[in-house]
C-alpha positions as CSV (number, residue, x, y, z in Angstrom):
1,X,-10.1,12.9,70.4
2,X,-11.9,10.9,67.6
3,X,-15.0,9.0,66.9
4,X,-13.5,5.9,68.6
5,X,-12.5,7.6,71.7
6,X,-16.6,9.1,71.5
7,X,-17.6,5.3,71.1
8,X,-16.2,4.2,74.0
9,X,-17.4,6.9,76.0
10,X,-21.2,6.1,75.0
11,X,-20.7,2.5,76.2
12,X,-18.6,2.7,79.1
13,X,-19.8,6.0,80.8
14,X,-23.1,7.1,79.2
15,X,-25.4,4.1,78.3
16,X,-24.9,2.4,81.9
17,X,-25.5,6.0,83.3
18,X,-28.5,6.7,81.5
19,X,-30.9,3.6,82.0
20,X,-33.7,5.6,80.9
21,X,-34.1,9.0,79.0
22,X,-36.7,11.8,79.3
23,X,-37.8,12.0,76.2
24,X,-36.4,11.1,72.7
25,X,-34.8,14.1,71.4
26,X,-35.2,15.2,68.1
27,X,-35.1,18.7,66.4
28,X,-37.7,19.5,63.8
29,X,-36.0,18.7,60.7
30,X,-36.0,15.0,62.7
31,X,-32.7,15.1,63.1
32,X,-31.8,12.9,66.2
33,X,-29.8,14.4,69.0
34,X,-26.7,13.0,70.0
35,X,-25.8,13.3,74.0
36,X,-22.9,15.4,73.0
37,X,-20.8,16.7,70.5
38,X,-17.2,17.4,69.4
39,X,-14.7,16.9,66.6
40,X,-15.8,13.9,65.2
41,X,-19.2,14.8,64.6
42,X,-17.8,17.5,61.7
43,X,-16.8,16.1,58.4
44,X,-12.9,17.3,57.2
45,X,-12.5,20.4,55.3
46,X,-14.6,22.8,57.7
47,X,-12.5,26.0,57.6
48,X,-13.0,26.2,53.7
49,X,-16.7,25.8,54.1
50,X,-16.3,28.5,57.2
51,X,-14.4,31.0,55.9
52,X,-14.4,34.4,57.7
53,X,-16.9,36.8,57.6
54,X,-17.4,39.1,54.5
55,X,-15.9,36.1,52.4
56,X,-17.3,33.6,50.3
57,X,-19.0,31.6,51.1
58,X,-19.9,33.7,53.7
59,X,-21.3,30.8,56.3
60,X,-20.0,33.5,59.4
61,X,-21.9,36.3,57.8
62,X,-22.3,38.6,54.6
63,X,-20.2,41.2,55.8
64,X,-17.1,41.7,57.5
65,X,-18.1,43.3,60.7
66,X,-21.1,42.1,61.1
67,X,-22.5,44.3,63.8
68,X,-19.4,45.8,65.3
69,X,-20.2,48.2,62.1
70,X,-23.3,48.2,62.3
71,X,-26.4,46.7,63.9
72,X,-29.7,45.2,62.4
73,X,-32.6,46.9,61.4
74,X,-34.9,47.0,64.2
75,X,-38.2,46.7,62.4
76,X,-41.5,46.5,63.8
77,X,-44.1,44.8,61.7
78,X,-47.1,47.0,61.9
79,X,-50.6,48.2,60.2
80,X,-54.3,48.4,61.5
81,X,-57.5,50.2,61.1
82,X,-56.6,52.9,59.2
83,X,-53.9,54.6,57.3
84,X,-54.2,57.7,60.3
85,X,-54.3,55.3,62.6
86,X,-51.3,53.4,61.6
87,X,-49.1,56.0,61.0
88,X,-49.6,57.3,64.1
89,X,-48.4,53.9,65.5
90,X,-45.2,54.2,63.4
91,X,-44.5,57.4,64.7
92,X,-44.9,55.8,68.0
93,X,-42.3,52.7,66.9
94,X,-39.9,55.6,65.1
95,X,-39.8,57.4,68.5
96,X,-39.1,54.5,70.6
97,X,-35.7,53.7,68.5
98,X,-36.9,51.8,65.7
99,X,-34.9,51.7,63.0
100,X,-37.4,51.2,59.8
101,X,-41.1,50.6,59.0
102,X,-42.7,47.2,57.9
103,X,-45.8,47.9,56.5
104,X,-48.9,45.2,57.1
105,X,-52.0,45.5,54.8
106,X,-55.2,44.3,55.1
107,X,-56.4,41.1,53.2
108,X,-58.5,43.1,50.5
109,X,-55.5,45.2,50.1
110,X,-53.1,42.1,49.9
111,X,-55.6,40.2,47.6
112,X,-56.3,43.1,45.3
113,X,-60.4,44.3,46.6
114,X,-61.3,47.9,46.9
115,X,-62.8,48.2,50.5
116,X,-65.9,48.5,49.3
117,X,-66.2,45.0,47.3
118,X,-68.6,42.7,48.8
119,X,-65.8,40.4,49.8
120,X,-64.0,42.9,51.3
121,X,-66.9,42.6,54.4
122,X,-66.2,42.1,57.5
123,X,-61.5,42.1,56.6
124,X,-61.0,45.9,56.2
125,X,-58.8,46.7,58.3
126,X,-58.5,43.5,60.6
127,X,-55.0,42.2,60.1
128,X,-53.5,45.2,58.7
129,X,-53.5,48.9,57.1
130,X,-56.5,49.3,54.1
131,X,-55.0,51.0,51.3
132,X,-57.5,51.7,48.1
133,X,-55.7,54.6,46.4
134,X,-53.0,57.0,46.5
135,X,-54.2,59.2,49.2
136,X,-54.1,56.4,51.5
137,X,-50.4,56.0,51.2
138,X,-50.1,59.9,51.3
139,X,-51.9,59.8,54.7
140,X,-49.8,56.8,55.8
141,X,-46.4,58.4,55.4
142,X,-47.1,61.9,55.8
143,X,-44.7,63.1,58.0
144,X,-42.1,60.2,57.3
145,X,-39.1,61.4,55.4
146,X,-38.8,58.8,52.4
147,X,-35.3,59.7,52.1
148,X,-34.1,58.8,55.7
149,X,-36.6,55.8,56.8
150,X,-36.6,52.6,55.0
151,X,-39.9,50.5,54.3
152,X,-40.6,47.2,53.9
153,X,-43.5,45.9,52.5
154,X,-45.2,42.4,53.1
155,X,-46.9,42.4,50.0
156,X,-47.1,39.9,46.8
157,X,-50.4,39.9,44.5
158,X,-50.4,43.8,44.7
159,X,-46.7,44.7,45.5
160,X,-46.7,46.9,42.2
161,X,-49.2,48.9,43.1
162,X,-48.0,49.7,46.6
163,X,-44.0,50.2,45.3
164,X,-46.5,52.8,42.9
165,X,-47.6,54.4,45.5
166,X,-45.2,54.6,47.7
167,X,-42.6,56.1,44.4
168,X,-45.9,58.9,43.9
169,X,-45.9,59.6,47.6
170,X,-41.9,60.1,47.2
171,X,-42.7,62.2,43.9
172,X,-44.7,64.7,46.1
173,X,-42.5,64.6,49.0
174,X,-39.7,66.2,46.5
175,X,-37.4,62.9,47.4
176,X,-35.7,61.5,44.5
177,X,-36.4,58.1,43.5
178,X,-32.8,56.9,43.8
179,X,-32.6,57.6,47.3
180,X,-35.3,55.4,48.4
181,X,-34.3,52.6,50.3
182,X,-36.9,49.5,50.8
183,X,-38.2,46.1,50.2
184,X,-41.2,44.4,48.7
185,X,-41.9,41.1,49.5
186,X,-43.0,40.5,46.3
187,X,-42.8,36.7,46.3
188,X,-45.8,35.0,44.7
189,X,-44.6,31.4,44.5
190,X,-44.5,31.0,48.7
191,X,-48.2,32.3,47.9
192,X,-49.3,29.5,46.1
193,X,-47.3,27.1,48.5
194,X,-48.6,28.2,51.8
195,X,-50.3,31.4,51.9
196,X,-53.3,31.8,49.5
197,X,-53.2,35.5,49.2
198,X,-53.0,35.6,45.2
199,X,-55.4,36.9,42.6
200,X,-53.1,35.8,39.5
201,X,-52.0,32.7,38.0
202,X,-48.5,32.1,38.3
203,X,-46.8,32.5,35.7
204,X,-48.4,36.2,34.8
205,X,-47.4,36.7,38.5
206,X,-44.1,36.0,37.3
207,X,-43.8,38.4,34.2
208,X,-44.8,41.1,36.7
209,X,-42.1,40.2,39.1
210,X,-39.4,40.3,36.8
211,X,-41.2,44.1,34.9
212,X,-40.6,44.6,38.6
213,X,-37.1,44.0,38.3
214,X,-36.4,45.5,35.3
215,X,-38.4,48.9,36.5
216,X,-36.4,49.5,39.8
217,X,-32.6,48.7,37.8
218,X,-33.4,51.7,35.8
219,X,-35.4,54.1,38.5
220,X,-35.1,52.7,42.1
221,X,-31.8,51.1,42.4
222,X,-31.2,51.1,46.2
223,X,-34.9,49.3,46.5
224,X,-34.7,45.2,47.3
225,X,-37.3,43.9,44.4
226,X,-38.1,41.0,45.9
227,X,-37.9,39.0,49.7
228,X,-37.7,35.7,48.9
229,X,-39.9,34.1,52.0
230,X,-39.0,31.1,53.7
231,X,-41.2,32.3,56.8
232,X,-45.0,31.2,55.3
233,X,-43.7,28.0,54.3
234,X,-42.3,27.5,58.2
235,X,-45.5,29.0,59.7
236,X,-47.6,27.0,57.7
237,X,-45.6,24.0,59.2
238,X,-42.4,22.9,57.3
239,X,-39.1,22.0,59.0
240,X,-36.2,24.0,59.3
241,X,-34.5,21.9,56.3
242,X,-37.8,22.1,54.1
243,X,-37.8,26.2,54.8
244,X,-34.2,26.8,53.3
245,X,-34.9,24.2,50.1
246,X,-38.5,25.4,49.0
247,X,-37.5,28.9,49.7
248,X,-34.1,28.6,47.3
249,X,-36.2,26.9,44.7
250,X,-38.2,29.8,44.9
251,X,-35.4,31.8,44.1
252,X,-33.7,29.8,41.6
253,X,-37.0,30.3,39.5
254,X,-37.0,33.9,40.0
255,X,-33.6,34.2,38.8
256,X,-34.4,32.1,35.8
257,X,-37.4,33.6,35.1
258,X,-35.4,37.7,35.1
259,X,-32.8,35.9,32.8
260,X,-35.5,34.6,30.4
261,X,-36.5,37.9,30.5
262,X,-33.4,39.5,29.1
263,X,-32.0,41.0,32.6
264,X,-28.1,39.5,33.5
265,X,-27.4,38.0,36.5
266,X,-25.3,40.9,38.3
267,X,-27.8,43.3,37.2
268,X,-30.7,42.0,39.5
269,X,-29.2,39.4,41.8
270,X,-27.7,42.3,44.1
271,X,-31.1,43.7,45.1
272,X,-32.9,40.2,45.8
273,X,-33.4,39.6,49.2
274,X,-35.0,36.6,51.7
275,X,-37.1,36.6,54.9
276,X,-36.9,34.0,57.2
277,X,-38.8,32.5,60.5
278,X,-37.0,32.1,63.2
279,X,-38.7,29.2,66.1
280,X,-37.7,27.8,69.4
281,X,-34.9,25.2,68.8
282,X,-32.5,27.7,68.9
283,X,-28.8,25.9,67.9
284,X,-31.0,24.4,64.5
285,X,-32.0,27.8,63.7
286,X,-28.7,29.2,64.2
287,X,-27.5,26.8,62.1
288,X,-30.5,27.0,59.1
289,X,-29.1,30.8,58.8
290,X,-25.8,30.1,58.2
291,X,-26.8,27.0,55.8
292,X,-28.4,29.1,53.6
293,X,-26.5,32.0,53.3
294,X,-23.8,29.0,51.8
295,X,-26.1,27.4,50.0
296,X,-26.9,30.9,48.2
297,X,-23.3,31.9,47.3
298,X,-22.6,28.6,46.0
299,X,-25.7,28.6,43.8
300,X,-25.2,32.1,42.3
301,X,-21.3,31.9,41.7
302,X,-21.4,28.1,40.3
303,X,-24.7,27.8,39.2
304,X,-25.9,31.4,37.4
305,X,-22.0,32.4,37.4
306,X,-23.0,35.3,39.2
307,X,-19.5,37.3,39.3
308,X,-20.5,41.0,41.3
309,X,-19.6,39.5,44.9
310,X,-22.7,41.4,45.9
311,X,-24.9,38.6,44.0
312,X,-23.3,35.9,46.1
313,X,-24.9,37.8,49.5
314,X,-27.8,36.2,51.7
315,X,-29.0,39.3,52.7
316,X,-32.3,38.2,55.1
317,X,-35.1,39.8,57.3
318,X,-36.1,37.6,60.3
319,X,-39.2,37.4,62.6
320,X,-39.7,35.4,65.3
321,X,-42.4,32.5,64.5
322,X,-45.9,33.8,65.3
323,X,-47.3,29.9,65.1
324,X,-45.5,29.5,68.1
325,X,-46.8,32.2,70.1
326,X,-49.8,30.7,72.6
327,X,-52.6,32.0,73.9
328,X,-52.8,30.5,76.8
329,X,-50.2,32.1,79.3
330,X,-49.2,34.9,77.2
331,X,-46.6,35.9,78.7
332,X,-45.1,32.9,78.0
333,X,-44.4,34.2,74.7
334,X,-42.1,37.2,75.9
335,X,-39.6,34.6,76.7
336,X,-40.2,32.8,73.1
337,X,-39.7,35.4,71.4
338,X,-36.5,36.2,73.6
339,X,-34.6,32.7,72.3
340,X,-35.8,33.7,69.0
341,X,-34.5,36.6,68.4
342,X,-31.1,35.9,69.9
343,X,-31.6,32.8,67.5
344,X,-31.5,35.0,64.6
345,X,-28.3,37.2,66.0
346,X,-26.3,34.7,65.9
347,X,-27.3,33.5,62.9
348,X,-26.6,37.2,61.2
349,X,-29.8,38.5,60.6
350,X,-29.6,41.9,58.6
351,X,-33.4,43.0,59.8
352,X,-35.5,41.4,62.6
353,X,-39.0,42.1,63.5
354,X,-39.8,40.6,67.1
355,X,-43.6,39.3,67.7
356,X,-45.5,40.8,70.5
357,X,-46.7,39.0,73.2
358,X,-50.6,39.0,72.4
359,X,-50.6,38.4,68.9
360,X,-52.3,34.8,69.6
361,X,-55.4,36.7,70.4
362,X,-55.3,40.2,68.4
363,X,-53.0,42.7,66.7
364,X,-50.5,44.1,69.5
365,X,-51.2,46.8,72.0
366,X,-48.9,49.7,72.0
367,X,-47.3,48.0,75.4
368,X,-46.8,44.8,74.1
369,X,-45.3,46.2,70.8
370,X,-42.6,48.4,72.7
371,X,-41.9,44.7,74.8
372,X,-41.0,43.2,71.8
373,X,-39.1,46.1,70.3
374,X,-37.0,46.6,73.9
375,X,-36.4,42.8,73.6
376,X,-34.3,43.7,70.7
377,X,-32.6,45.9,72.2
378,X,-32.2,44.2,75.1
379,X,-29.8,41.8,73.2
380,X,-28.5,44.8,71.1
381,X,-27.1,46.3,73.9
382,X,-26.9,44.2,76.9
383,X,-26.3,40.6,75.7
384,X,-22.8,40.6,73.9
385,X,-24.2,38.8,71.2
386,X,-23.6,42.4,68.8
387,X,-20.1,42.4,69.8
388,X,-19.0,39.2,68.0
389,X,-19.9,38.1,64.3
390,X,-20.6,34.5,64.0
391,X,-20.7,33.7,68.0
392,X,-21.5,29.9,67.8
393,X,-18.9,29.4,64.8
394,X,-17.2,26.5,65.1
395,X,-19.1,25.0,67.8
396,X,-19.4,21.0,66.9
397,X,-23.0,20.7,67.4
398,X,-23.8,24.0,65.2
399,X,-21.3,23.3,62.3
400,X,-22.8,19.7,61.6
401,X,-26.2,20.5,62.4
402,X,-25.2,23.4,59.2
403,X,-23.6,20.8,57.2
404,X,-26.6,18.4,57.6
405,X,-29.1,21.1,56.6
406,X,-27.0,21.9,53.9
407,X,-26.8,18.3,52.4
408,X,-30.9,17.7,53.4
409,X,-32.0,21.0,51.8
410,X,-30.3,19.3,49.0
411,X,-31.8,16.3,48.3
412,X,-35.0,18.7,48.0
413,X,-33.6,20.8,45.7
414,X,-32.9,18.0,43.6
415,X,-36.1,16.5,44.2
416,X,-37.8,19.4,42.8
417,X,-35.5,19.9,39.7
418,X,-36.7,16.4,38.7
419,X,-39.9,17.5,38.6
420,X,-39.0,21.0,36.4
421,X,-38.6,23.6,39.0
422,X,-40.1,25.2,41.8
423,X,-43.0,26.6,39.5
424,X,-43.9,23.1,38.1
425,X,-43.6,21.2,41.6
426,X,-45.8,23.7,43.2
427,X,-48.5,23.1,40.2
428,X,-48.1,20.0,41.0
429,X,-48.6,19.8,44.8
430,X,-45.5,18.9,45.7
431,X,-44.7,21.3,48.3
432,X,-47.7,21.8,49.9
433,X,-48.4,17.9,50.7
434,X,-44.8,18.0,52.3
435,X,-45.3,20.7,54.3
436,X,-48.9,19.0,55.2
437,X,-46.8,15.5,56.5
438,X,-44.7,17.5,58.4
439,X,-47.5,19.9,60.1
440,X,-49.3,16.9,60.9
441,X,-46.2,15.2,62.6
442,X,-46.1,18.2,64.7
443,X,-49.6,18.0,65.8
444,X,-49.7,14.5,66.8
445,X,-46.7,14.9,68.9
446,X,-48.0,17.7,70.7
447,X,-51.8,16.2,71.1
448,X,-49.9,12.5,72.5
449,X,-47.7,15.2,75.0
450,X,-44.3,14.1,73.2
451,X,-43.6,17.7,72.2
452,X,-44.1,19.5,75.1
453,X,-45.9,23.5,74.7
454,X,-45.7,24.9,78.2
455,X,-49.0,26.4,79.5
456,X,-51.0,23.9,76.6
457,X,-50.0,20.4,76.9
458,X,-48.0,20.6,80.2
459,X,-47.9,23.2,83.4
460,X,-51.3,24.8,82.9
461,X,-53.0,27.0,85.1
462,X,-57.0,26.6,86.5
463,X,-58.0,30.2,85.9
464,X,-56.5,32.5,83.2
465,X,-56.7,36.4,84.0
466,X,-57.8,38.0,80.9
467,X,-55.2,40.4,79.1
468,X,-56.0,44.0,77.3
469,X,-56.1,43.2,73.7
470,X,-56.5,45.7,70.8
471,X,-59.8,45.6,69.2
472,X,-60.6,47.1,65.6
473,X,-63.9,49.2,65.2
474,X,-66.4,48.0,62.8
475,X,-66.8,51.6,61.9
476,X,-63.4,51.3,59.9
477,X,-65.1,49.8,57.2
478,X,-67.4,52.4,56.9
479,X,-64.6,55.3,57.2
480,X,-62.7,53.3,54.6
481,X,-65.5,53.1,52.2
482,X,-66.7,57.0,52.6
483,X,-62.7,58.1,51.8
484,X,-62.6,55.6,48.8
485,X,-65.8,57.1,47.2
486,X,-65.0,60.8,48.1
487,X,-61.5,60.1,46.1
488,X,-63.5,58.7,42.9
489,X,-66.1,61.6,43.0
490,X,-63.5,64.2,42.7
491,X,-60.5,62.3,40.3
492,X,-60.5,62.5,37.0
493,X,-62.5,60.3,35.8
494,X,-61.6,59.6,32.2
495,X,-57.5,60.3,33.0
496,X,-57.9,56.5,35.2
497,X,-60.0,55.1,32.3
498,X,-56.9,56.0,30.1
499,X,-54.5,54.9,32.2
500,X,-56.1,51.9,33.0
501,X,-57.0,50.9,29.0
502,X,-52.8,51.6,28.5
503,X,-52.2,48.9,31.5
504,X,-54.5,46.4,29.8
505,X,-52.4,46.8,26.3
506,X,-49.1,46.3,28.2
507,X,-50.7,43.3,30.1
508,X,-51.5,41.7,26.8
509,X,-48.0,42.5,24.9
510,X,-44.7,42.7,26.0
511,X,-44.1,46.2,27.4
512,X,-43.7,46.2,31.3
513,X,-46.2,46.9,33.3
514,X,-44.8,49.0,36.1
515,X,-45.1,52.3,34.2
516,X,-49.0,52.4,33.3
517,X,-49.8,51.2,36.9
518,X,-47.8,54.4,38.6
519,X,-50.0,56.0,36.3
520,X,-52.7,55.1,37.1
521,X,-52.2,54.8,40.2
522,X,-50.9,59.0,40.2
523,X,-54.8,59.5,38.3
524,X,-56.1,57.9,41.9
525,X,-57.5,54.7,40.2
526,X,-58.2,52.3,43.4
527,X,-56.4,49.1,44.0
528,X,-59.0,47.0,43.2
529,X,-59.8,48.4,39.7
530,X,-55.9,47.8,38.7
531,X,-56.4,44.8,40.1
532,X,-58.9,44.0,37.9
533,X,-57.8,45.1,35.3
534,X,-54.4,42.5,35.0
535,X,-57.3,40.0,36.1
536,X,-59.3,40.7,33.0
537,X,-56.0,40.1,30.8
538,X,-54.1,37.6,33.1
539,X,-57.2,35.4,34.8
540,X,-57.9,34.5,38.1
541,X,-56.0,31.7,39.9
542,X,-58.5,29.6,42.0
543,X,-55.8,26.9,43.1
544,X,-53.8,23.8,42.3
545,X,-55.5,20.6,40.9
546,X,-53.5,17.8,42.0
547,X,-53.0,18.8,45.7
C-alpha cells in the first residue's frame, strides 16, 4: 500500500463521502490532520531512527525495560502554609503509595525574600511551602529518611540555597551526602523566557548553575543538578514543537556554559535532567516525548561527542498541563488529567506528577490530591500501558507526527543558533514573542468557538454547585515571620556575617559559590540575606529590553 493507492482513496471514497467536515483539524504545533494514516505517511529508514528500547537513539525509551523493571516515580507536587503543615501533607502523599516528594515554595522563597520583606506581603505561603532558614527545612523533612525518599525541587533563582539546606538537614540526619538522591530544577533561562521568578541577571545565574555542577560531581553524585524545563514555556502557551526546541537550546547553553567552565562532557551530562508538560492532544504528546529524547542523544553523541552512553539519556519528569485545567466544571479536569497522564506513559516518562482536580481555583484538597495520585495508579496497575515499553511504536500517525516534530524543533534550533544561542535569543526577545503569537492563536480560537473547551465555550451548565477548596490562613504570615525572627535572635550573629562576607568574595572571584552558602546557610543566615548578598555582587535583573 503506497501513497498512490492513499490518493486514490481520498478522491474516490473519502472526498465524495465527506461533503462537509466538523471542524478543521489541526494539532497545536499546526500541524494539519490527515483523515488517516499508514505507511506512506513515514519517510524510509524508520527502524534506524526507532531502534529498541535502551539503545540509541533511544526514540522507544531510555532503558531497556522500561517499566516491566520498574515503574515511574509517582510524585506529587506539593507545599503550602507552612513547613509543619506541608510535611504533614507529604506524610499523607508517602502513606498513600507515593513514591517521592516534589517540593513547591512559596514566591518569596522562589524569588529570594525573607517572609518578612515588604514584598513578601500578602505571597507567604500562597502557592507553596515558606522557607527562610535552615530550621524550616529541618521542620519540613523531619521524619523523612533522606536516604530512602527522593526530592525534587521546583526551584531556580534560589536552588543553591535549598540543595544547602536540604545537604545540612542530611548532615544532621547522620545520612551521607552520596546517598542522596534528588533534583533541582535549577533552570534559570525558562525563567527569563516564561516565568519571571528571577532575582539575577543571566549570565551570573549561569556561573552558579555550573558551581552547581561542579559542587554535586565532587559531593552529591547521585543528585540531578539541573531539570531542564520545557513545562513553563508550554504553560505559558508554546506549541508542542516550540517546547522541545527552546527547551534543548536551553540545554545546549547549559552544557556549553559547564564546558567553558572546565567540567567534561561525561562528567556532568549524566546527572542533567528535563521536565516536561504534558496537554490534551494525546498522539502529539506521545509523539513530542519520543522526539526529544532523539533529538537529545543525537545532540550529545554528535554534537558535544558525549561518549558515557548515560550522557546520551532523556531522562524527564512529566506533569499534566495545569493551563488546561478549568474552573468551570471541575470535574472535567479528572478526565484531562486522565489522557494526560496516559499521554506521558506512553511516551516513557521516568517521574509524573498528576494535577488535581481544583487547582483552577486553589491549592488541592487532600481528596482531590489522592484523585490525582490514584489516577496514576490507576494506569499503573489496571491500564496495561506498564506492561509494554513504547506502546504506540510504530504506529504511522505517531512515527511521522515524531519525525515532523523532530525536523520543526529543528528549524528553531537553527533559528536560534543564528542569533548566538539560547542566552542571546532570549536577551533578545526571541522566545518570548513566539510563544506570545502562539498563545494568542490559541485564544482567538477558543473566544471564536473553533477550539472547543467543554464546560467554557461549549456544553455549559446554568448553575454551578460550589466545590470545597483549600484556603490558606492569613495568620501564616505572621507565624512565618515570628519563627524567622526567633531563629535570628538566638543564631550567631557574627558566624552569618562571616559567612556571608566569604560568599560575597567568592561571588566577586572565581571560587564556587556552593561551599560559603551551605555555610551560611548551617550559621542560619535567612534566604533572603544570601540572596542579597549575590545581588549586591551580581545585580538585579529587571527584564529584557527589546521584548
Amino acid at each position: 500500500m503506497d501513497r498512490a493507492f492513499y490518493d486514490k482513496w481520498l478522491e474516490e471514497s473519502y472526498r465524495p463521502a465527506t461533503r462537509t467536515e466538523r471542524a478543521r483539524f489541526t494539532n497545536s504545533s499546526g500541524f494539519e490532520v490527515q483523515p488517516v494514516y499508514g505507511p506512506w505517511s513515514v519517510a524510509p529508514g524508520l527502524d534506524e531512527r526507532l531502534g529498541l528500547p535502551g539503545e540509541y537513539p533511544f526514540t522507544r525509551g531510555v532503558y531497556p525495560s522500561m517499566y516491566r523493571g520498574r515503574l515511574w516515580t509517582m510524585r506529587q507536587y506539593a507545599g503550602f502554609s507552612t513547613a509543619a503543615a506541608s510535611n504533614e501533607r507529604y506524610r499523607y502523599l508517602l502513606a498513600q503509595g507515593q513514591t517521592g516528594l516534589s517540593v513547591a515554595f512559596d514566591l518569596p522563597t522562589q524569588i529570594g525574600y525573607d517572609s518578612d520583606d515588604p514584598l513578601a506581603l500578602g505571597e507567604v505561603g500562597k502557592v507553596g511551602v515558606a522557607i527562610d532558614t535552615l530550621e524550616d527545612m529541618e521542620i519540613l523533612l523531619a521524619g523523612i529518611p533522606l536516604d530512602q525518599v527522593s526530592i525534587s525541587m521546583t526551584i531556580n533563582t534560589t536552588a543553591a540555597v535549598l540543595l544547602s539546606m536540604v545537604l545540612a538537614v542530611a548532615r544532621r540526619q547522620g545520612v551521607a551526602w552520596t546517598k542522596l538522591n534528588g533534583t533541582i530544577q535549577n533552570d534559570l533561562l525558562k525563567e527569563y523566557i516564561a516565568r519571571g521568578t528571577y532575582r539575577f541577571p543571566p549570565r551570573p545565574s549561569l556561573r552558579i548553575i555550573t558551581d552547581i555542577f561542579a559542587f554535586c560531581r565532587q559531593e552529591v553524585p547521585k543528585w540531578n543538578t539541573i531539570s531542564i524545563s520545557g513545562y513553563h514555556i508550554r504553560e505559558a502557551g508554546a506549541t508542542a514543537v516550540q517546547e522541545v526546541a527552546f527547551t534543548l537550546a536551553n540545554a545546549r547553553e547549559y552544557v556549553r556554559a559547564a564546558l567553558a567552565a572546565g567540567l567534561e562532557i561525561d562528567e556532568f551530562a549524566p546527572r542533567l535532567s528535563f521536565f516536561f508538560n504534558s496537554h490534551n492532544n494525546f498522539l502529539e504528546e506521545v509523539a513530542k516525548f519520543r522526539a526529544a529524547r532523539r533529538m537529545w542523544a543525537r545532540m550529545m553523541r554528535e554534537e558535544f561527542g558525549a561518549r558515557d552512553p548515560r550522557s546520551w539519556l532523556l531522562r524527564f519528569h512529566t506533569q499534566t498541563a495545569g493551563s488546561t485545567l478549568t474552573a468551570q466544571q471541575p470535574e472535567n479536569n479528572v478526565v484531562r488529567v486522565a489522557i494526560q497522564a496516559m499521554a506521558a506513559v506512553c511516551g516513557g516518562t521516568q517521574s509524573l506528577h498528576t494535577n488535581a482536580r481544583d487547582e483552577a481555583l486553589a491549592l488541592p484538597t487532600e481528596e482531590s490530591v489522592r484523585i490525582a495520585l490514584r489516577t496514576q495508579q490507576v494506569i499503573a496497575y489496571e491500564s496495561g500501558l506498564a506492561d509494554v515499553a513504547d506502546p504506540l511504536g510504530g504506529a504511522w500517525l505517531v512515527e511521522e507526527w515524531t519525525d515532523r516534530i523532530e525536523a520543526e524543533a529543528g528549524v528553531y534550533l537553527d533559528k536560534i543558533e543564528s542569533l548566538g544561542g539560547a542566552l542571546a535569543a532570549i536577551e533578545r526577545g526571541f522566545q518570548q514573542r513566539e510563544i506570545q503569537e502562539a498563545a494568542y492563536r490559541v485564544q482567538r480560537a477558543i473566544e471564536a468557538g473553533e477550539q472547543v473547551v467543554v464546560g467554557v465555550n461549549r456544553f455549559q451548565v446554568e448553575r454551578e454547585e460550589p466545590i470545597p477548596i483549600l484556603v490558606i490562613d492569613e495568620a501564616v504570615q505572621q507565624e512565618q515571620v515570628a519563627r524567622l525572627q526567633a531563629v535570628r535572635a538566638r543564631r550567631d550573629a557574627a558566624a552569618v556575617s562571616r559567612a556571608l562576607a566569604e560568599l560575597a568574595a567568592a561571588a566577586q572571584g572565581t571560587a564556587n559559590v556552593v561551599p560559603p552558602i551551605l555555610k551560611a546557610v548551617e550559621a542560619y543566615a535567612s534566604i533572603g540575606e544570601i540572596a542579597s548578598t549575590l545581588v549586591s555582587v551580581f545585580g538585579e535583573y529587571s527584564g529584557t529590553t527589546e521584548l
